[in-house]
LUMMIFI-836041 format. One line per 3 residues: number of its first residue (from 1); their letters; for each residue z, y, x of N, C-alpha, C, O. Coordinates in nm, 2 decimals, padded with zeros to 4 digits. Layout:
! residues N
NUM	A	Z/Y/X/Z/Y/X/Z/Y/X/Z/Y/X; ...
END
This chain:
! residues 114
1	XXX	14.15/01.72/-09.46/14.08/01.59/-09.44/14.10/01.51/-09.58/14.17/01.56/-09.66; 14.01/01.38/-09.61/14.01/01.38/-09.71/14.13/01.26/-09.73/14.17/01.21/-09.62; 14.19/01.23/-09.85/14.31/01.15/-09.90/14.31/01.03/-09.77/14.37/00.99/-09.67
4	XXX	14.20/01.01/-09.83/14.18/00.82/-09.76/14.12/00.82/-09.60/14.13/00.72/-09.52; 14.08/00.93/-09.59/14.08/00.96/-09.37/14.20/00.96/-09.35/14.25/00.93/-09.24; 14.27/01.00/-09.45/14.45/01.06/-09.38/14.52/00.92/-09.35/14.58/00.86/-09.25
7	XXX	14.48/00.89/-09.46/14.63/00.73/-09.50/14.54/00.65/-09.42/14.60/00.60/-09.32; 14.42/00.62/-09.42/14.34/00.50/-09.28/14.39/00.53/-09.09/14.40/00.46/-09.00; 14.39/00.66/-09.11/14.42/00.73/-08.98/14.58/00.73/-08.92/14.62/00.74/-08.80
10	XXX	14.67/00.70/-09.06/14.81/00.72/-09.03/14.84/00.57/-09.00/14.94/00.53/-08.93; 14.74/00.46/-09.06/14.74/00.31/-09.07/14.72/00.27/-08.90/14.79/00.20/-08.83; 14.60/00.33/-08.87/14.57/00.31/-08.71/14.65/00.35/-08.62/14.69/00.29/-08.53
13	XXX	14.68/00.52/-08.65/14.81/00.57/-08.55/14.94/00.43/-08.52/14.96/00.39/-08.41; 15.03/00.39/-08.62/15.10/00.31/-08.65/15.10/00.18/-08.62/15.19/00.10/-08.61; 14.98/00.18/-08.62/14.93/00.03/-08.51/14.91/00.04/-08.35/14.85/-00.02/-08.26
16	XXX	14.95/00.10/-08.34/14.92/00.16/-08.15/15.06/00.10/-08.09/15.18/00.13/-08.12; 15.02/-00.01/-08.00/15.15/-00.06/-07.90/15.26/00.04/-07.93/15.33/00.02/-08.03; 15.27/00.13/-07.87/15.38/00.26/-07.85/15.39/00.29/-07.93/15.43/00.41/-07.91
19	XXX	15.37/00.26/-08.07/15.43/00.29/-08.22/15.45/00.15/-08.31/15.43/00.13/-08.43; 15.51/00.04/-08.19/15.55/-00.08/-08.27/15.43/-00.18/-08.33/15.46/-00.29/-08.40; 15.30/-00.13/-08.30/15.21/-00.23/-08.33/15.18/-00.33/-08.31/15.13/-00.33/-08.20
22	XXX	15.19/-00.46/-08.35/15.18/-00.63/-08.28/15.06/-00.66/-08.27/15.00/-00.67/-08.38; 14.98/-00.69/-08.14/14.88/-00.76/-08.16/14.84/-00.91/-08.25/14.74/-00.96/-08.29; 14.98/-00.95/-08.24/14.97/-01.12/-08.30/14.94/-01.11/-08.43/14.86/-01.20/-08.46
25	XXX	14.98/-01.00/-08.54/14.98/-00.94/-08.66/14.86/-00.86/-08.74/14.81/-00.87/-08.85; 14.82/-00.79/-08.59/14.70/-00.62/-08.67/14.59/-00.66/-08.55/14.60/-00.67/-08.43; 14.48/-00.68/-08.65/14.36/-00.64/-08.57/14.33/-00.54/-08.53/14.26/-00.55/-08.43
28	XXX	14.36/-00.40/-08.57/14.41/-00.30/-08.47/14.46/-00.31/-08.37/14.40/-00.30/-08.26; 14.57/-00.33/-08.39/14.69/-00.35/-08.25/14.64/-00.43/-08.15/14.68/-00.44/-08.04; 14.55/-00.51/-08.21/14.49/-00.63/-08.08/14.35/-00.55/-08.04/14.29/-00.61/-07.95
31	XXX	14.29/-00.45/-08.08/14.19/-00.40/-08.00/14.27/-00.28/-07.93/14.22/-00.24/-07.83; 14.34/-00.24/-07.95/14.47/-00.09/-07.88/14.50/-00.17/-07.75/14.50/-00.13/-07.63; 14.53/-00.30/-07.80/14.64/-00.40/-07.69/14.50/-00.44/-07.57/14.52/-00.47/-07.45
34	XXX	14.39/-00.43/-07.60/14.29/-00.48/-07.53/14.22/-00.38/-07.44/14.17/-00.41/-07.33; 14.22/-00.25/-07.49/14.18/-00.14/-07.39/14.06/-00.04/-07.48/14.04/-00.03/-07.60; 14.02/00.03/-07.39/13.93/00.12/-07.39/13.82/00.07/-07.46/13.78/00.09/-07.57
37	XXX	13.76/-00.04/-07.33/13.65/-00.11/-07.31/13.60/-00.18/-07.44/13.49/-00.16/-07.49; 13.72/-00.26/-07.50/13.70/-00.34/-07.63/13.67/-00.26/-07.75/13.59/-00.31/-07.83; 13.74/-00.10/-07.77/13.74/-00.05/-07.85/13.58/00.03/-07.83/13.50/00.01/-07.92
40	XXX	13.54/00.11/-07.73/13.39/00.14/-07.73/13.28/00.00/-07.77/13.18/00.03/-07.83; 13.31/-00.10/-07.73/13.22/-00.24/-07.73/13.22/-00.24/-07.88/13.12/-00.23/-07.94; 13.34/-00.26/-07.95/13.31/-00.27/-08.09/13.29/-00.12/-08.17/13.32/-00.13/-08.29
43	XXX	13.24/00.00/-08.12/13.22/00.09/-08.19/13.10/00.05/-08.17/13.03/00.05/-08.27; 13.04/00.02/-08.06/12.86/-00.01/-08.01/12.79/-00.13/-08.13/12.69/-00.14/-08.20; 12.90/-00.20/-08.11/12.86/-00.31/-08.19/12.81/-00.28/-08.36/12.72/-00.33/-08.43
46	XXX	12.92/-00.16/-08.40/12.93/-00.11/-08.54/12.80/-00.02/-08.53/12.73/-00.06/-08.62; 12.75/00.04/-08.47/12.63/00.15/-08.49/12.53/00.08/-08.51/12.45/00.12/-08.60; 12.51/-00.08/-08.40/12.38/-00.14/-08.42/12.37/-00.18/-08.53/12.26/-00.16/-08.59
49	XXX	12.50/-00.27/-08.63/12.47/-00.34/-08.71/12.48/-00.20/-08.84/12.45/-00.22/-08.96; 12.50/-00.12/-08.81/12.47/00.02/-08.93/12.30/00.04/-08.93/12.23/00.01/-09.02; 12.25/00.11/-08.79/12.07/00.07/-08.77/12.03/-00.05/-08.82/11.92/-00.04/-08.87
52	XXX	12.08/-00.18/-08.82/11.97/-00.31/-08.88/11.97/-00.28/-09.03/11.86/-00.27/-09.08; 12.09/-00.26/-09.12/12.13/-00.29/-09.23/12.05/-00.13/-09.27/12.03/-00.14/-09.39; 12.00/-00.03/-09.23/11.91/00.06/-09.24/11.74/-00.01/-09.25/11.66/-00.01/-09.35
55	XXX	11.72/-00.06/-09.13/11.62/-00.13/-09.12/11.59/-00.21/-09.25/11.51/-00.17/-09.33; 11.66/-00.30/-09.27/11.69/-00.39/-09.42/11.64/-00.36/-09.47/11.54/-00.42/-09.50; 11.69/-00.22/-09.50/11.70/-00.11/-09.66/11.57/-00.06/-09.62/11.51/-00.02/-09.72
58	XXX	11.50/-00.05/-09.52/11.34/00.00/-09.56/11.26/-00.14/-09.61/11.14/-00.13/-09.64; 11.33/-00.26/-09.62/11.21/-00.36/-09.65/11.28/-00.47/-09.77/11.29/-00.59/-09.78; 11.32/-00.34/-09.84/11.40/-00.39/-09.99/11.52/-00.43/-10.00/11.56/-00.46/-10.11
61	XXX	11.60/-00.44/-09.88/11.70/-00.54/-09.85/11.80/-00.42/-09.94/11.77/-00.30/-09.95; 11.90/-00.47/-09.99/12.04/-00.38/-10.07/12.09/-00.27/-09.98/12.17/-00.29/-09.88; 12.05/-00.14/-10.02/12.10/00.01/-09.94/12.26/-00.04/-09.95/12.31/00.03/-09.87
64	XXX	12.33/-00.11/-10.00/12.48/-00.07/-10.00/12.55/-00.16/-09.87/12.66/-00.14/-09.82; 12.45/-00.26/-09.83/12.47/-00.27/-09.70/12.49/-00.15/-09.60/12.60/-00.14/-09.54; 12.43/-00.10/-09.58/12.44/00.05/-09.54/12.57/00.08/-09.50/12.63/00.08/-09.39
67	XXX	12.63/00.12/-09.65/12.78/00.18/-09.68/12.86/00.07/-09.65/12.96/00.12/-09.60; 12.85/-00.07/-09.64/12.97/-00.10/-09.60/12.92/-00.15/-09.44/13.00/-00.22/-09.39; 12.83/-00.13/-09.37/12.84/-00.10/-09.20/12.90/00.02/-09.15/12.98/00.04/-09.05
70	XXX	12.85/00.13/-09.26/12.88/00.26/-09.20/13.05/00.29/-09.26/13.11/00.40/-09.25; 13.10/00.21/-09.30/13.25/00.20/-09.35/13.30/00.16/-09.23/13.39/00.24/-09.18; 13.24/00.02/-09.14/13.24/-00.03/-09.07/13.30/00.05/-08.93/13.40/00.07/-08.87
73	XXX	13.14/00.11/-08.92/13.14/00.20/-08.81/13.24/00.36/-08.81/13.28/00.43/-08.71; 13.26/00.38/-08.91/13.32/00.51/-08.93/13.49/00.46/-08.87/13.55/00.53/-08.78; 13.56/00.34/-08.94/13.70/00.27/-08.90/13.68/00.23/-08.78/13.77/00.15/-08.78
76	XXX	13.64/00.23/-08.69/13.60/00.16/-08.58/13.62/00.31/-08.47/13.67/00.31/-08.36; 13.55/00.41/-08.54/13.52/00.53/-08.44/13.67/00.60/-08.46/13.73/00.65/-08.36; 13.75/00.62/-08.59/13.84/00.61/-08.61/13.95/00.55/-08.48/14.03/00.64/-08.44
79	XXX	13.97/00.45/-08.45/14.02/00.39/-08.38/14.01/00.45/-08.23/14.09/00.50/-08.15; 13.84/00.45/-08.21/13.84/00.54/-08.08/13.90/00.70/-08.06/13.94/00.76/-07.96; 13.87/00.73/-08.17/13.96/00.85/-08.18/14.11/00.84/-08.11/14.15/00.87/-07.99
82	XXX	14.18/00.76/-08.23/14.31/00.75/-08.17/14.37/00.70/-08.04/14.48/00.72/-08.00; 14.25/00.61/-07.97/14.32/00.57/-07.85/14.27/00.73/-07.74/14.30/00.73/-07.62; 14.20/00.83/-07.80/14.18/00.86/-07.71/14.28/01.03/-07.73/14.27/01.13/-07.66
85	XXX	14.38/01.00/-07.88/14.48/01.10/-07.91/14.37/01.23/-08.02/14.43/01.33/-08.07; 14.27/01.20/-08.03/14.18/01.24/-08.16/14.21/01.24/-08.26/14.30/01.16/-08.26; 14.19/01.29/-08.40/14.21/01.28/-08.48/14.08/01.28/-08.60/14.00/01.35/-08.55
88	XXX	14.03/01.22/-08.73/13.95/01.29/-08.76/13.91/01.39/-08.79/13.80/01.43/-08.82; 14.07/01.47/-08.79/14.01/01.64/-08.84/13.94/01.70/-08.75/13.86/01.80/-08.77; 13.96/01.64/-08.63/13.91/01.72/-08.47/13.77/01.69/-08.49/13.69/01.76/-08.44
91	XXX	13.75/01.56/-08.59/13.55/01.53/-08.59/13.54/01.65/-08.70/13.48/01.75/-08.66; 13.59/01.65/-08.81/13.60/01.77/-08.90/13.57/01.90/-08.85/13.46/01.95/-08.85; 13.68/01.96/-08.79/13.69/02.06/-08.75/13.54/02.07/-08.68/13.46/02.15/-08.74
94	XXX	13.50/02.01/-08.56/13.38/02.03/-08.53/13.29/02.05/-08.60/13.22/02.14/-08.56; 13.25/01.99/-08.75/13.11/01.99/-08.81/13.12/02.10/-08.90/13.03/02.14/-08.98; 13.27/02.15/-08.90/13.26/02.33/-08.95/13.20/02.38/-08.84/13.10/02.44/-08.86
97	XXX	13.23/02.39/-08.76/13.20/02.50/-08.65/13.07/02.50/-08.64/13.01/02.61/-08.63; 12.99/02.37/-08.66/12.83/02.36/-08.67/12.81/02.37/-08.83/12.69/02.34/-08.87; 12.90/02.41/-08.93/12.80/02.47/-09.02/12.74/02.57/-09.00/12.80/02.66/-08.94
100	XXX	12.59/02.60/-09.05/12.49/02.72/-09.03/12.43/02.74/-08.95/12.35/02.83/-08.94; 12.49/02.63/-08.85/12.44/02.69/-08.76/12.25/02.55/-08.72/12.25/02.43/-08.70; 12.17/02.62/-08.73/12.03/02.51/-08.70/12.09/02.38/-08.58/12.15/02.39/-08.47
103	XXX	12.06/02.31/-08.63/12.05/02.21/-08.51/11.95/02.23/-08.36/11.95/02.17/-08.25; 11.92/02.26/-08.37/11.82/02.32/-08.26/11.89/02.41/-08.19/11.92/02.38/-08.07; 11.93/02.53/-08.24/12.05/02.59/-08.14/12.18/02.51/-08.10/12.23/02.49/-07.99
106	XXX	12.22/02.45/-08.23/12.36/02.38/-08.13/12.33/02.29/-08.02/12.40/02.26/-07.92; 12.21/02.25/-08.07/12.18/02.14/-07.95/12.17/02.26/-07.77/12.22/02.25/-07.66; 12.12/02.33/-07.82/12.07/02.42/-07.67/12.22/02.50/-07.69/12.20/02.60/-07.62
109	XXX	12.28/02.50/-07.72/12.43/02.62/-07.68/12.52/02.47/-07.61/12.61/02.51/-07.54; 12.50/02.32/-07.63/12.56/02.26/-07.56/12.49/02.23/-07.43/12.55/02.13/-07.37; 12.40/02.27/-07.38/12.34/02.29/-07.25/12.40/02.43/-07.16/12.43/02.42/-07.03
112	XXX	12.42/02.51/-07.20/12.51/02.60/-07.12/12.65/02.62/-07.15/12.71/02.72/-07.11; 12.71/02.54/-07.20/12.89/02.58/-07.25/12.93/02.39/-07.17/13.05/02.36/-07.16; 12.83/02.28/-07.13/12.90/02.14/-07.06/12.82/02.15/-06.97/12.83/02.07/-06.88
END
């Protein structure tokens, strides 16, 4: 995994209630302290504003908007990972297993294996 997935990932683990996390302190710890619900609501929230700031960028608006939603959204999914004991190598590990392989078949090999 790469340097900075590790050390953001060990930052979020460490913020988790049950590893001494304060909500009063970490905006982490206060979406862990809040539930499931909060953490999918603000991953939802991160994807839309990743799509607008795309939109933008087709009508001249600064592409680097972009990168810092999709920073956004990537630390955010991050988090859902961990409340749900994920990690990012586990998103990793998957998108080896779909190297080579066409999108069109993985898509139809996940219709008979769920």
């Amino acid at each position: 995994m790469n340097d900075i997935l590790t050390r953001v990932a060990s930052v979020i683990e460490s913020r988790k209630i049950a590893n001494g996390g304060d909500p009063q302190k970490s905006y982490v710890s206060s979406l862990f302290a809040k539930g499931d619900d909060a953490i999918m609501k603000k991953v939802g929230e991160e994807a839309t504003e990743t799509v607008m700031a795309a939109k933008d960028a087709r009508n001249n608006m600064p592409k680097s908007k972009i990168v810092y939603e999709c920073a956004d959204l990537w630390f955010h999914s991050m988090i859902l990972l961990a409340q749900f004991g994920l990690t990012p190598d586990d998103v990793l590990n998957e998108l080896a297993r779909r190297e080579g392989i066409s999108g069109i078949e993985e898509k139809a090999s996940r219709k008979k294996t769920r």
